[in-house]
N, C-alpha and C positions, 0 to 999 in steps of 0.2 A: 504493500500500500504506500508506506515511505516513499519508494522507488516509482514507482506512480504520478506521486506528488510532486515528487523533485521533474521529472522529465515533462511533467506539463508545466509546472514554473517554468522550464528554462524555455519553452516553445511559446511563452506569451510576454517575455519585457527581459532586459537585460540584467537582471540581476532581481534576486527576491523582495529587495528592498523597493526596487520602480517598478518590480509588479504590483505593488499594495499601492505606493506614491500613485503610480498610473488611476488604478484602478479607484482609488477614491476620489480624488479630482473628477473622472468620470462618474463616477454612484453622483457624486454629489450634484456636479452641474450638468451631465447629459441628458436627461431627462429635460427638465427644463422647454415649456414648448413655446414657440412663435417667436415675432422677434427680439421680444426680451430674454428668453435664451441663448439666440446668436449675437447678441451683444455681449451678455455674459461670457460665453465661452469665447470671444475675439479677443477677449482680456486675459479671462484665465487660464485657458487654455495653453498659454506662452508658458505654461508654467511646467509642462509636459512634453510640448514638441517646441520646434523652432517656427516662428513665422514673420513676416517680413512687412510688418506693417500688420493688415488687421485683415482677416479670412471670417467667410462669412460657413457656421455648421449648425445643419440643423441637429434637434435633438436624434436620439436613437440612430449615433455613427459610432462605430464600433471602432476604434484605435489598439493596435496591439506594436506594442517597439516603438512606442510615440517618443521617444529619444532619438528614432531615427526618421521618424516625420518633417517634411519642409513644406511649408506652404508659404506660397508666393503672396503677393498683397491683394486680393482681391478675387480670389480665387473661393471654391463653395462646394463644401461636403453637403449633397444633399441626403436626405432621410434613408436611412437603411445602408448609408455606403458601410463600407471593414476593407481599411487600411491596416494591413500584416505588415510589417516593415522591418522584420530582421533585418542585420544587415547586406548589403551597404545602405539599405533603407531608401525610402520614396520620396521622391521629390516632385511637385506640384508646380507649375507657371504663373504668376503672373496674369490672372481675368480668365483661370480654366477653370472649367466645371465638371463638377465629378456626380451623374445623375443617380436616381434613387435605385437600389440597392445594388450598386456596382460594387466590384469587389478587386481590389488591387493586393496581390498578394505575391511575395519575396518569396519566401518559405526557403531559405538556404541556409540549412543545418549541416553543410555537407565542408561551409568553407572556400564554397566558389571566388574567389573573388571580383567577376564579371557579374556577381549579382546585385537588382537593384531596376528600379523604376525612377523614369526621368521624363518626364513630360514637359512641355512647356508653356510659353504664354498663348491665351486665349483661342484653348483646346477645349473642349469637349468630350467626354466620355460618358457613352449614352446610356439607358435604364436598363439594368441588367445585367452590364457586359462585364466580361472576366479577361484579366491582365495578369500573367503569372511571370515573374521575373527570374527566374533562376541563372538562366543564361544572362540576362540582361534585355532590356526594354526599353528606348529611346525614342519616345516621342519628339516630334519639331515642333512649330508654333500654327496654330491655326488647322489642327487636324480633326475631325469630327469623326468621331465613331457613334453609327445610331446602334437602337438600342439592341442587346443580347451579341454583339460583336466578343469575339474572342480573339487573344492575341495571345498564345501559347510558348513562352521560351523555353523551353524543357520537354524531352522525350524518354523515353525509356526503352532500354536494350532488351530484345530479345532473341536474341542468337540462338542460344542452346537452347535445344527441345529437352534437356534434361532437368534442365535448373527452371524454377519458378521466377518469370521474367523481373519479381520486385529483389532478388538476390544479384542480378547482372547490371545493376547501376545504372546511369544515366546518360545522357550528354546534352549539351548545354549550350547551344552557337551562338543564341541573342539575335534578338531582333531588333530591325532597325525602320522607323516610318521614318519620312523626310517633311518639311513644314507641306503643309497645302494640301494635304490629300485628307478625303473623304471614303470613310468604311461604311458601305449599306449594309442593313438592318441582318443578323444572324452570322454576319461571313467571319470566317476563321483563317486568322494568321498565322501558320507554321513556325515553328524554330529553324534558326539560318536563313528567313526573308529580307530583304530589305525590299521597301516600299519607294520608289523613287516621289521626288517632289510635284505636286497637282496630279498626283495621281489616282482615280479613281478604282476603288472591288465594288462591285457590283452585288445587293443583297445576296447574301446564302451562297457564296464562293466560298470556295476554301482553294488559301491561296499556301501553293508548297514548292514556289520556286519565287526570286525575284522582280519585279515590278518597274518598268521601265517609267521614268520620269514624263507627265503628261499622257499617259493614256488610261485604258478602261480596260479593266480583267473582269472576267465575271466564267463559271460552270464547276465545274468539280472532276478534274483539278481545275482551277483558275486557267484560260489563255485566253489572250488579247482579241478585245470586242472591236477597238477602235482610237486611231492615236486621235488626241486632243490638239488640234492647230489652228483652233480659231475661227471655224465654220460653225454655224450654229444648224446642231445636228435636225432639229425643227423651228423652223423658221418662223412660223406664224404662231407658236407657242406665248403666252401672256407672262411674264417675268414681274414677280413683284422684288421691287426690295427694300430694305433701312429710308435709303435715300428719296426713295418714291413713294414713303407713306404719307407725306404732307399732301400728297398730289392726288390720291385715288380719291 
């Protein structure tokens, strides 16, 4: 039971003493609901992870290894997110949003040292979706992942038909998205991808090679719909934006 005890302390905060420190800071102000919550916790919070000005969380966001949490200035754990952050731990952008119950998770107990979550400014990560760092995970700036989108750095060896494939260890390449690209709703990133810059997957692709800069992947395996050059693929299509909302 001892044994037990100790091996899930050591798999939730860096030491037994900031698992209790973590975890009451959180008992105390996570709950907390609306926006007198997230004003509370853009304060106290500091107390636990690192943040860079003031991050907007709503209540019931589950932090683990919040010594190794960053959050940018303006950035926002929405309801339900769980931030895992062993080391090298997670690091957030600057006006990104992390949607309700996404789940950003390190989980490197093995010592990798390529592990770790690094997103940037005014990213998006959509409702649902799962980011596993093992290998490493490099988000750019301005990248939208909609919702249930997976980004997998970690695979598992199964070579021998003799051994039980969780006994034959792992491997770890890391993933790499570049600023400007957008991930439609469901589609799965492989370990060892990099995503080139404006480059679009297409819902429910699973993508297991990499992603040339400026075009469209989309089927299973992912291969190329369409390079992106500036034609507008439908013409007569009605475009809303930011800029054009004083005007409709």
């Amino acid at each position: 039971m001892l044994a037990n005890i100790r091996l899930y302390l050591s798999r939730q905060a860096s030491s037994n003493v900031r698992y209790f420190y973590e975890q009451f800071v959180i008992a105390a102000l996570g709950w907390i609901p609306t926006i007198v919550g997230i004003a509370v916790r853009s304060v106290c919070y500091k107390l636990i992870l690192r943040m860079d000005g003031f991050a907007a969380i709503e209540n019931n966001v589950r932090l683990r290894f919040a010594n190794f949490i960053r959050l940018g200035s303006g950035s926002y754990l929405d309801y339900g997110v769980y931030l895992h952050a062993c080391p090298n731990g997670i690091e957030i952008g600057r006006g990104t949003l992390v949607m309700h119950n996404a789940i950003l998770h390190v989980y490197n107990f093995r010592g990798m040292p390529q592990s770790g979550i690094r997103i940037g400014c005014d990213s998006l990560i959509g409702e649902g979706s799962i980011i596993r760092g093992q290998g490493g995970v490099q988000i750019g700036d301005r990248v939208y992942t909609s919702p249930l989108t997976q980004i997998i750095a970690v695979n598992h060896v199964f070579d021998d038909p003799q051994r039980p494939f969780i006994e034959q260890g792992i491997t770890a390449q890391g993933i790499v998205i570049e600023d400007d690209v957008w991930i439609g709703a469901g589609a799965i990133i492989t370990d060892g991808v990099r995503v080139g810059k404006g480059a679009v997957v297409a819902a429910g692709a699973v993508v297991t090679r990499d992603v040339s800069a400026h075009t469209v992947v989309g089927g299973t395996p992912a291969k190329l719909i369409r390079v992106i050059d500036g034609s507008a693929s439908k013409p007569d299509r009605r475009i809303y934006s930011m800029e054009s909302k004083g005007n409709l």
